[in-house]
Every structure is written in structure tokens, then in C-alpha cells.
Residue, then its C-alpha position, 0 to 999 in steps of 0.5 A: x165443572x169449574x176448574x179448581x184453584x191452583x197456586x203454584x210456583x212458575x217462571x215468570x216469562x210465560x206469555x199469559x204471565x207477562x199479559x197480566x203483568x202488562x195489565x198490571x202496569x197499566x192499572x198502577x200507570x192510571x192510579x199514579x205517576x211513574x216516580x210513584x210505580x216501583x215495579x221489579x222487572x221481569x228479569x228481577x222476578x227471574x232471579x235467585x232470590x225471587x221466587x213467582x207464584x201464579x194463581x190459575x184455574x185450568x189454564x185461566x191464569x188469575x193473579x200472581x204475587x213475588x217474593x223477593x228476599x234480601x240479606x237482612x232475612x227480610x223479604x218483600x211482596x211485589x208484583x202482587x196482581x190479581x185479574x179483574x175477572x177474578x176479584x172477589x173471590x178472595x184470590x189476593x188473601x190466598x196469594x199473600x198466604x202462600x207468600x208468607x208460607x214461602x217466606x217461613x220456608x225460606x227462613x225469612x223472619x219480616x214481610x215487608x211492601x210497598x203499596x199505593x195509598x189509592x188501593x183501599x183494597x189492597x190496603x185492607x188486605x194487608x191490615x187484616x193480614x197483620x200488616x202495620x204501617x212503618x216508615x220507607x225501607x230499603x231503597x224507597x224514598x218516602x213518597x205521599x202516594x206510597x205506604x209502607x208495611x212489615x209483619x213479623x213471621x213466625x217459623 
């Protein structure tokens, strides 16, 4: 019997976490240069206005996502990473899902990422998702490996 799909909220710094989180690194380091990478660290997924997701089955952990929220009430994706063994079953839609689910509690009223144009995927989840193009946000710079998405959430 296959271990059903567990979404749940967890610290970041766990063993298998910071593996996937590594391999995560290391996809986005083959795709583009380090001016281009925008990862939060470890220490920024642990704090107050963070909150971690892990995707598991059984003790398999398979993807996690992060949602950092900032004072303008918006909130961002980051560190959105599903396993290479896991792809295809539809993980990354269920992770989003449960951010824009977190955000809504939260009483976040936009969701906005940064992505890299050399994830077609990713890309293509967002767009289905409601996600449109905007310009660079926060403290990002306009970058051509870099695109830039919001949604508006409803409570």
C-alpha cells in the first residue's frame, strides 16, 4: 500500500529538508548564474513571518514551498521545490495550493514570485494558477533570467 500525500507545516532545518534544499540549489546553480539565484536561507525560512511547508509520503519527503509575508500585506513564494522522483504527479499544483491557502489565513491580499525564465514548467504552473507577469517588486532588480508574477487572493 503507497503512502498517502501529506502537506504540512514544518521546520525547515531537518536533515532530509536541507537535502532537498541542496538539490535545489544545485538545480537553479545548472540553470543560471548566482546574480540571477535569489534563494532565502535557511535562517530566513525560520523566521516569524515564514511559514515552511513540506510535502511527504511516509517518511519520503518530495517537495516544499515557503511563504514569506511582508508589511504591505502581500506575501511571497520561495523555495518552491518538488523531488525529481516526485514530478508529474501534480505536487507543485498542491504546494501552491496550500500557500495561497496559508496567505488567505493569513490575511494576505497578493502572492507575489520570482522565477526563472528557464523553467517552462514552473512557469506554466503559475499562469494556470492565475499568476500574470508584473514588473521586478521588493528588492529585486529587473534581471532577463528573472520573471516576475502576483495573483490578487480572495478571503
Amino acid at each position: 500500500m503507497q503512502d498517502e500525500l501529506v502537506i504540512a507545516r514544518e521546520p525547515p532545518r531537518q536533515t532530509g529538508v536541507i537535502r532537498l534544499l541542496e538539490r535545489s540549489n544545485a538545480y537553479a546553480a545548472s540553470l543560471y548564474p548566482s546574480e540571477s539565484n535569489h534563494m532565502v536561507s535557511l535562517d530566513e525560512l525560520e523566521e516569524a513571518d515564514a511559514s515552511f511547508f513540506v510535502a511527504r509520503s511516509g517518511e519520503a519527503i518530495l517537495g516544499c514551498a515557503a511563504l514569506v509575508g511582508h508589511a504591505d500585506g502581500s506575501g511571497e513564494i520561495k523555495r518552491m521545490f518538488v523531488d525529481e522522483a516526485a514530478r508529474g504527479i501534480k505536487l507543485g499544483g498542491q504546494l501552491l495550493q496550500t500557500l495561497e491557502d496559508e496567505a488567505v489565513r493569513r490575511g494576505l491580499l497578493i502572492l507575489r514570485l520570482e522565477t526563472g525564465i528557464r523553467q517552462p514548467e514552473a512557469i506554466g504552473l503559475y499562469r494556470k494558477a492565475g499568476y500574470a507577469e508584473i514588473p521586478a517588486f521588493g528588492n529585486y532588480k529587473p534581471d532577463p533570467l528573472s520573471l516576475f508574477m502576483e495573483k490578487q487572493l480572495r478571503g
